[in-house]
N, CA, C and O atoms as a CHARMM CRD file, in Angstrom:
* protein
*
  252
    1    1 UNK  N     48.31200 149.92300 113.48000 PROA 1      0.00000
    2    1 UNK  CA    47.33500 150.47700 114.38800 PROA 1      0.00000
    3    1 UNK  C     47.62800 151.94500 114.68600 PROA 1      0.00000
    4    1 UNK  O     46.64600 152.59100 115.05300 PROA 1      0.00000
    5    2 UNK  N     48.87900 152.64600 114.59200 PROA 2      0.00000
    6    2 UNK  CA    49.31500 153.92100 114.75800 PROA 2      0.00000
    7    2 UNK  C     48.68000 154.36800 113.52900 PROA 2      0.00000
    8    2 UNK  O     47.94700 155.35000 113.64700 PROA 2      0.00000
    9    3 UNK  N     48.77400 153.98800 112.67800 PROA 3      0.00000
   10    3 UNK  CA    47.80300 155.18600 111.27500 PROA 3      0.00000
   11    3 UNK  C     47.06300 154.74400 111.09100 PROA 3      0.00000
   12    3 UNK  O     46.74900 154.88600 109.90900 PROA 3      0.00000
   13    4 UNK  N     46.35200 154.08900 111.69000 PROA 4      0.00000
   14    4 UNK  CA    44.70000 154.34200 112.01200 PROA 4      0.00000
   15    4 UNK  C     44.38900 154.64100 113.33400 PROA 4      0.00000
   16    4 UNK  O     43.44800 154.01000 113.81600 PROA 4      0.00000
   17    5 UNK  N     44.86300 155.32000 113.91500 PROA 5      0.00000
   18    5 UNK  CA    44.48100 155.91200 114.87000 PROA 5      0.00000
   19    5 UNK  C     43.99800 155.09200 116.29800 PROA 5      0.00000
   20    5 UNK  O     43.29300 155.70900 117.09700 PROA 5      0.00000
   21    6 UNK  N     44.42000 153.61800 116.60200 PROA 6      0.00000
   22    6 UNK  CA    43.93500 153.07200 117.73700 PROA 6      0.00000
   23    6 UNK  C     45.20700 152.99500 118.43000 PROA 6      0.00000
   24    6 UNK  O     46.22600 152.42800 118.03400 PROA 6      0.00000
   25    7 UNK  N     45.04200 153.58100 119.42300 PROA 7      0.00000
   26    7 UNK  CA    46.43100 153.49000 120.25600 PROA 7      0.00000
   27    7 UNK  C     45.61400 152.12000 121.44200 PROA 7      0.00000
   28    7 UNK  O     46.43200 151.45500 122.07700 PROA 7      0.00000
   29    8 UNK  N     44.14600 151.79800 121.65900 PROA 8      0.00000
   30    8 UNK  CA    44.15900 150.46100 122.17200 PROA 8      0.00000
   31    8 UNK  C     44.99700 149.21300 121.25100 PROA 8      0.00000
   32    8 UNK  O     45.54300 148.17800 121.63200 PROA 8      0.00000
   33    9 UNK  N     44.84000 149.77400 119.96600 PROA 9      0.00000
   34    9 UNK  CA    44.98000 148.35200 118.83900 PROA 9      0.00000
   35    9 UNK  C     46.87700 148.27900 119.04200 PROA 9      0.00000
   36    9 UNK  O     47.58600 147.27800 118.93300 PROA 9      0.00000
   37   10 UNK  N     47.17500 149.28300 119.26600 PROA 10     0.00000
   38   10 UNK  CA    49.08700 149.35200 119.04100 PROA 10     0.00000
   39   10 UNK  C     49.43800 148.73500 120.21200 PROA 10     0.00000
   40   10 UNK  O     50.27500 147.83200 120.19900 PROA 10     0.00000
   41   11 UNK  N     48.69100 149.25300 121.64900 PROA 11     0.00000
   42   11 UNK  CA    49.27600 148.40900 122.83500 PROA 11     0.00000
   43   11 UNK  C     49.00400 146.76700 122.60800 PROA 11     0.00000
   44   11 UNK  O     49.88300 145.95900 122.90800 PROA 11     0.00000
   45   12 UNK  N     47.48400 146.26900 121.95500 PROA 12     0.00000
   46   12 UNK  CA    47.43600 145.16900 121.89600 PROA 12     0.00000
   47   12 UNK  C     48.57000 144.60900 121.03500 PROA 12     0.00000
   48   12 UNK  O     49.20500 143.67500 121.52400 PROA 12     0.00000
   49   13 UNK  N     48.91900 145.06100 119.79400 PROA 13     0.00000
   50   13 UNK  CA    50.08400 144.52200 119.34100 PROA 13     0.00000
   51   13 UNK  C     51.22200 144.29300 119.42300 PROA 13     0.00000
   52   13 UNK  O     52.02700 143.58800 118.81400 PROA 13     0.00000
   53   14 UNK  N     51.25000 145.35400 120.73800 PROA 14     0.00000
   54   14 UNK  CA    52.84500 145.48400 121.54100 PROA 14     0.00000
   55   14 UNK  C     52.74700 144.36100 122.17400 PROA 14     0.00000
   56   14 UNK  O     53.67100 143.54900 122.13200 PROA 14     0.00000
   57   15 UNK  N     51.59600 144.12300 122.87300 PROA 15     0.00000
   58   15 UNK  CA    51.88000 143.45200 123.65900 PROA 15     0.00000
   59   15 UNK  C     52.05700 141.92900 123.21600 PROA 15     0.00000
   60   15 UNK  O     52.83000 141.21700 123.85800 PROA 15     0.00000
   61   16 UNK  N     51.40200 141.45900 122.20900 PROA 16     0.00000
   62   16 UNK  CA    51.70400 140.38200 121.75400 PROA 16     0.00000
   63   16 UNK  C     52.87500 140.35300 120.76900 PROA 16     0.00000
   64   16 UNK  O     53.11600 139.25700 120.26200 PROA 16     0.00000
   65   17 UNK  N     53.50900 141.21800 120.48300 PROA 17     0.00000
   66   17 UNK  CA    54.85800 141.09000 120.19600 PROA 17     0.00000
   67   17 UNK  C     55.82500 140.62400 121.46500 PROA 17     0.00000
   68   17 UNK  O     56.39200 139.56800 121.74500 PROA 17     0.00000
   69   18 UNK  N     55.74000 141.85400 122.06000 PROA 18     0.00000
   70   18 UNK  CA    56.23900 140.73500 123.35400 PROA 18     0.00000
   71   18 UNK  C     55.78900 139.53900 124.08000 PROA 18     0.00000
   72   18 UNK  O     56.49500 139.02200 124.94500 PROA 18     0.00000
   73   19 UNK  N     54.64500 139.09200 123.75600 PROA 19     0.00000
   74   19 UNK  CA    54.39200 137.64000 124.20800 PROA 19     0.00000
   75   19 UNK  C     55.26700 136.79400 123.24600 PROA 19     0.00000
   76   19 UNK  O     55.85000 135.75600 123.55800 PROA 19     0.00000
   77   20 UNK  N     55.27100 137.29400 122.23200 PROA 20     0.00000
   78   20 UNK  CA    56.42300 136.60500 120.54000 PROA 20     0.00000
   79   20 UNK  C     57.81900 136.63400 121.16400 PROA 20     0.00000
   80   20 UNK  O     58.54900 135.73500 120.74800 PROA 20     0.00000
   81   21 UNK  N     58.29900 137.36600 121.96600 PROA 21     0.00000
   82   21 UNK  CA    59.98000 138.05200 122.43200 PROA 21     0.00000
   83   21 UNK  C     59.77500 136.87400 123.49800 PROA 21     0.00000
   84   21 UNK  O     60.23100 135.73800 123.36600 PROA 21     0.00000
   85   22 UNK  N     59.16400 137.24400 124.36200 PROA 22     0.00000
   86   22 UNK  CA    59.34100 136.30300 125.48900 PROA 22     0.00000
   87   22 UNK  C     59.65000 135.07900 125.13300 PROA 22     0.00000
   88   22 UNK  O     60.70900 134.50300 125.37900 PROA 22     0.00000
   89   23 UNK  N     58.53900 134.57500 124.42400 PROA 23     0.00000
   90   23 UNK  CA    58.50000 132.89300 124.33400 PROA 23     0.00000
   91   23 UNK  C     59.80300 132.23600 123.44600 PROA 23     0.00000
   92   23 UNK  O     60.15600 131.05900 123.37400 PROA 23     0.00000
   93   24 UNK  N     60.35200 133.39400 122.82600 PROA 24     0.00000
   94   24 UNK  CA    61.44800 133.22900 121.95200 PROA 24     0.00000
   95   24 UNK  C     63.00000 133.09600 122.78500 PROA 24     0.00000
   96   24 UNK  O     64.12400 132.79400 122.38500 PROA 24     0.00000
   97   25 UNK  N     62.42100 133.50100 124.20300 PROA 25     0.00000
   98   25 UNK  CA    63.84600 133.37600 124.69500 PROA 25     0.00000
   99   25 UNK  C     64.60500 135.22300 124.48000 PROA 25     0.00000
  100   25 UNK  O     65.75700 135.47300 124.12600 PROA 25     0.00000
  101   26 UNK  N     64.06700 135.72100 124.65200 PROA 26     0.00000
  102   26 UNK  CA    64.55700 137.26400 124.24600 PROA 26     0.00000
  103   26 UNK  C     63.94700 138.51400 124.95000 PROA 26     0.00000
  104   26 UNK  O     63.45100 139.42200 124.28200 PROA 26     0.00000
  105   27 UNK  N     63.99200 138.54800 126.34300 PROA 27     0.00000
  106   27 UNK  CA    63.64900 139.13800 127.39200 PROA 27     0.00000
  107   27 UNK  C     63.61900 140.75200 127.24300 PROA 27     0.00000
  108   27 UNK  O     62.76100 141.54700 127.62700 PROA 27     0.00000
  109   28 UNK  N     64.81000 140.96900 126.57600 PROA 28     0.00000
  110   28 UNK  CA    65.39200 142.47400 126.41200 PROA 28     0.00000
  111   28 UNK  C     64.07500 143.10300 125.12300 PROA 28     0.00000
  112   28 UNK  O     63.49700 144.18600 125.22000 PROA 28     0.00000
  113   29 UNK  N     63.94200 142.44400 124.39800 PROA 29     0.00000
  114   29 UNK  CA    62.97900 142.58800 123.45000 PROA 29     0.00000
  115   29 UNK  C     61.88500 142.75100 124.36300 PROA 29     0.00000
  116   29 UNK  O     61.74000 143.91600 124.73300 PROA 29     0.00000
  117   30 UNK  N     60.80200 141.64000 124.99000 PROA 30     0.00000
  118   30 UNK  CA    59.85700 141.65700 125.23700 PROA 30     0.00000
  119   30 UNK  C     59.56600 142.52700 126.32200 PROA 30     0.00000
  120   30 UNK  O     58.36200 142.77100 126.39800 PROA 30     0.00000
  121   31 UNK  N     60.29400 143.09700 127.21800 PROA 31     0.00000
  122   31 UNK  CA    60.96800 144.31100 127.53600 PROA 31     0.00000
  123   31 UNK  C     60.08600 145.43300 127.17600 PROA 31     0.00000
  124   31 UNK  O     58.97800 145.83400 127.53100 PROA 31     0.00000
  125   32 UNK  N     61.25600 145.88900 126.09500 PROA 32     0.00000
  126   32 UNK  CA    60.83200 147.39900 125.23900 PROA 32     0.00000
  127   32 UNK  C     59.35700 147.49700 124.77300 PROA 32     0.00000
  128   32 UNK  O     58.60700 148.46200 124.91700 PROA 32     0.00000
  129   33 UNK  N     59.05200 146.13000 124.09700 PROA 33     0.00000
  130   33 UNK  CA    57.74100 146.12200 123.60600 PROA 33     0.00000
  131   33 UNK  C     56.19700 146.25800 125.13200 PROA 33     0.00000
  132   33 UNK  O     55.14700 146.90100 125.10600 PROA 33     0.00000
  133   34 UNK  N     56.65700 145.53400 125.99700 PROA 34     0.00000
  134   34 UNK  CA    55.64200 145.86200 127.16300 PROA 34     0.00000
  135   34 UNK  C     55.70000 146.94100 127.51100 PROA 34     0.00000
  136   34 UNK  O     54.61600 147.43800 127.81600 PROA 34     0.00000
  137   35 UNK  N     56.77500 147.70700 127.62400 PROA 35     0.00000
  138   35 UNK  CA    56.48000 149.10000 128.19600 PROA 35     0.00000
  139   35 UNK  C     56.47300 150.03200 127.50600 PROA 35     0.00000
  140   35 UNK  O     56.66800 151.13000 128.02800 PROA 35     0.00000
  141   36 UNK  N     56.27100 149.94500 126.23500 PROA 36     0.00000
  142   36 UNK  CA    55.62800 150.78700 124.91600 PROA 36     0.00000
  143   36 UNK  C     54.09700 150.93400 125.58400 PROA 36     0.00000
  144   36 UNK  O     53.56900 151.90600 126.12400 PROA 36     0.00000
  145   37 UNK  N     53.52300 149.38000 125.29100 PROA 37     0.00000
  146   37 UNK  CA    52.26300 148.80300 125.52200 PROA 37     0.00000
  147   37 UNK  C     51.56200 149.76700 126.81900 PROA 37     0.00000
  148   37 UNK  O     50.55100 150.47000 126.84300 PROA 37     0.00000
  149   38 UNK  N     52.64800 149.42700 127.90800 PROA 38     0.00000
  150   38 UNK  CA    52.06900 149.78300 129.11800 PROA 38     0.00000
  151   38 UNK  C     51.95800 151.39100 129.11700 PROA 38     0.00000
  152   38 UNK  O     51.06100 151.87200 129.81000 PROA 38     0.00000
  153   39 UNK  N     52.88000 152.34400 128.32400 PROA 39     0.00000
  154   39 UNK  CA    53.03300 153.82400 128.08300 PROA 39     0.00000
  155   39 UNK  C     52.03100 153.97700 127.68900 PROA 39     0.00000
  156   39 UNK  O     51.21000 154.51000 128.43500 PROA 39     0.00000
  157   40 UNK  N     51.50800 153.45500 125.89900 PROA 40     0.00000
  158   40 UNK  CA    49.94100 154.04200 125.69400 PROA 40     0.00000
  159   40 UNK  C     48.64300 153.59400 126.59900 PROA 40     0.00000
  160   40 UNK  O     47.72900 154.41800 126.56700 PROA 40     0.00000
  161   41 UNK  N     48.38600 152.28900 127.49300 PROA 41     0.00000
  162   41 UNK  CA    47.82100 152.33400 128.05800 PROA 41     0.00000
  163   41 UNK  C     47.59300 153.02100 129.34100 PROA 41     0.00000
  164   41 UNK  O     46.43900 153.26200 129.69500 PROA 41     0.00000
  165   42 UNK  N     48.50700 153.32200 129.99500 PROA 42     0.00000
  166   42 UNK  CA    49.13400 154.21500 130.86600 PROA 42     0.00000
  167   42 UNK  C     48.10900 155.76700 130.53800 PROA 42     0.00000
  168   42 UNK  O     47.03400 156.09300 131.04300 PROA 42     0.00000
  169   43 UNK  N     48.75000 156.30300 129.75900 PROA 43     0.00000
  170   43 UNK  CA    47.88000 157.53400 129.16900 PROA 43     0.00000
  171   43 UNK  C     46.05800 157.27900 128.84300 PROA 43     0.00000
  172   43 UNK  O     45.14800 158.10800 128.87200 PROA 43     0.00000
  173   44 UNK  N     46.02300 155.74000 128.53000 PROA 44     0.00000
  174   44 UNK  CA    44.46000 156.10700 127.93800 PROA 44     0.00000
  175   44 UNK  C     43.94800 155.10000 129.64700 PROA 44     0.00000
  176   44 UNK  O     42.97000 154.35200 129.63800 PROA 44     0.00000
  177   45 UNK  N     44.50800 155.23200 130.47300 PROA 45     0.00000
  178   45 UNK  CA    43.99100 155.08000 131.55000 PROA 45     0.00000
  179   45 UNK  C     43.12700 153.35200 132.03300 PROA 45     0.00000
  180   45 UNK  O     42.29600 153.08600 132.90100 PROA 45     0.00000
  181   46 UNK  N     43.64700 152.71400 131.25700 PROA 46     0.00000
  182   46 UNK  CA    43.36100 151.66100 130.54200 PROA 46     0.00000
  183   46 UNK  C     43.60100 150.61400 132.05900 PROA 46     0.00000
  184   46 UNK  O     44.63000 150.56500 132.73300 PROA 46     0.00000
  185   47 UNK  N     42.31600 149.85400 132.29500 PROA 47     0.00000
  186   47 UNK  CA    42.90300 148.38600 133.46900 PROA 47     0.00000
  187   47 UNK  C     43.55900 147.58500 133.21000 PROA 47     0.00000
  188   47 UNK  O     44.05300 146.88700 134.09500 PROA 47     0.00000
  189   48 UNK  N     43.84700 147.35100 131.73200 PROA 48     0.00000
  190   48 UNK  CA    44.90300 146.31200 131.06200 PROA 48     0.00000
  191   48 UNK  C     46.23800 146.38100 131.27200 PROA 48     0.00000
  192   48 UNK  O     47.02900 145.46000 131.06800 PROA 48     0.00000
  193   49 UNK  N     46.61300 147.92800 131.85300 PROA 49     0.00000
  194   49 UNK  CA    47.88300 147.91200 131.94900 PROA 49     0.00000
  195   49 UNK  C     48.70600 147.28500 133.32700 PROA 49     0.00000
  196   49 UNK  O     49.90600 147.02400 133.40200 PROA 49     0.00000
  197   50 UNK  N     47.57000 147.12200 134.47200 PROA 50     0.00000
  198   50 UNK  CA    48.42200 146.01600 135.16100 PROA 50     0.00000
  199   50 UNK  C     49.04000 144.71000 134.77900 PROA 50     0.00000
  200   50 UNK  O     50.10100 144.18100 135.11100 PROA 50     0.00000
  201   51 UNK  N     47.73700 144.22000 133.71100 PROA 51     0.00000
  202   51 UNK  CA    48.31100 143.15900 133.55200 PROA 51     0.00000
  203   51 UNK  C     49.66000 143.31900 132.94300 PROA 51     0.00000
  204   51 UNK  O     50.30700 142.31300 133.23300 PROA 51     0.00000
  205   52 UNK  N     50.45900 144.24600 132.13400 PROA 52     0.00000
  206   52 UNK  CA    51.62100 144.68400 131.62400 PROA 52     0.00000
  207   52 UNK  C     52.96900 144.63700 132.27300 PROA 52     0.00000
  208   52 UNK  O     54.06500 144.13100 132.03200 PROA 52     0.00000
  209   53 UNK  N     52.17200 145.72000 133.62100 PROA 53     0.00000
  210   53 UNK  CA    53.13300 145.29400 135.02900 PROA 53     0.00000
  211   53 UNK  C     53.04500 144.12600 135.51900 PROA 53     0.00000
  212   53 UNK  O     54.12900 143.89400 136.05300 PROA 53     0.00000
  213   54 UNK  N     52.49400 143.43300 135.61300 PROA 54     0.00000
  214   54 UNK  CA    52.90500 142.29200 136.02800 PROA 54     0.00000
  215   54 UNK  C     53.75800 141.12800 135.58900 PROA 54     0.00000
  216   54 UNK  O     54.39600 140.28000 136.21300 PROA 54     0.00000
  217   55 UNK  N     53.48500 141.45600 133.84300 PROA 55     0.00000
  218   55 UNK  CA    54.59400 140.57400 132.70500 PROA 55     0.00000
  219   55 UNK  C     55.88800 141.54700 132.85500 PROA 55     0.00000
  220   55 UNK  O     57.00100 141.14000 132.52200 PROA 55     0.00000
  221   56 UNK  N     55.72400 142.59700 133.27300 PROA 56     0.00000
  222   56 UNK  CA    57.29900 142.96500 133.49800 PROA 56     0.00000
  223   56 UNK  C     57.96600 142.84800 134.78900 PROA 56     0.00000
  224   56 UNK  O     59.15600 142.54300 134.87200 PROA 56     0.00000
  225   57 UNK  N     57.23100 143.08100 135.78700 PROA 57     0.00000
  226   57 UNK  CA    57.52200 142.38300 137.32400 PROA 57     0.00000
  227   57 UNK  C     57.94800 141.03700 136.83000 PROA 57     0.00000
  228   57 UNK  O     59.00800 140.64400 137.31700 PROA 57     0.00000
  229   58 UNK  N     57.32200 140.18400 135.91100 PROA 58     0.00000
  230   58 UNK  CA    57.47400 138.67500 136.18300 PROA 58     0.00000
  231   58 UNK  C     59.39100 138.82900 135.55200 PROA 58     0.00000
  232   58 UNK  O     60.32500 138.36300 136.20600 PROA 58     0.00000
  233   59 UNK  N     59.54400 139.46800 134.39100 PROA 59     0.00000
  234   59 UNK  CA    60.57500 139.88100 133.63100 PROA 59     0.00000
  235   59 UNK  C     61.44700 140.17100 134.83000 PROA 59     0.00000
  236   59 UNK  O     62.43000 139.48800 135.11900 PROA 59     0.00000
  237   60 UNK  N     61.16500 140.88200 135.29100 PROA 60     0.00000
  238   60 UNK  CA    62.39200 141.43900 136.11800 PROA 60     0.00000
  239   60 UNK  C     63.04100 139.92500 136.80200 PROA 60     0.00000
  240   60 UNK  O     64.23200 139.62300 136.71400 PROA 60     0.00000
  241   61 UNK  N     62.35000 139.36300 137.25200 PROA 61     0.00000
  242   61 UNK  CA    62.43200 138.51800 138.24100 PROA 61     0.00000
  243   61 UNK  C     63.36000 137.02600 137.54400 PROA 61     0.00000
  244   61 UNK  O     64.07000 136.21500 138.13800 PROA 61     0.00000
  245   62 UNK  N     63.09600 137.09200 136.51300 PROA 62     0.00000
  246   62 UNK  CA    63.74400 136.21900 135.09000 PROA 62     0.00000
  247   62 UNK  C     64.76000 136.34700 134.73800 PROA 62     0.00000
  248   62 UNK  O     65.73400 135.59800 134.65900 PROA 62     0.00000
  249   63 UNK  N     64.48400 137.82300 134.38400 PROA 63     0.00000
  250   63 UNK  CA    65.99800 138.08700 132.90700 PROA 63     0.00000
  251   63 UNK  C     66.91100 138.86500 133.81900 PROA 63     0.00000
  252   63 UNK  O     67.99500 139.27400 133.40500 PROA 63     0.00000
């Protein structure tokens, strides 16, 4: 999704990479990958990115 130019399409994939990290038992992973996610959405001003914070609020509270 980075060379084609959708930085919506890269957060979506971040983010379901880290739905992949999480469910795997691997917090530190799913981690890095949400707040990739939440960085480009962050910039494109995006409402999706609460939901981001909130899988990392939930993270914190976990791992």
């Amino acid at each position: 999704m980075r060379e084609l130019g959708s930085p919506p399409g890269e957060a979506e994939v971040l983010e379901s990479l880290g739905e992949l990290a999480e469910r795997a038992g691997r917090p530190g992973e799913a981690r890095r990958k949400y707040e990739r996610a939440l960085a480009i959405l962050t910039r494109l001003d995006a409402p999706k990115a609460a939901r981001l914070r909130d899988r990392l609020d939930r993270l914190g509270q976990t791992g």
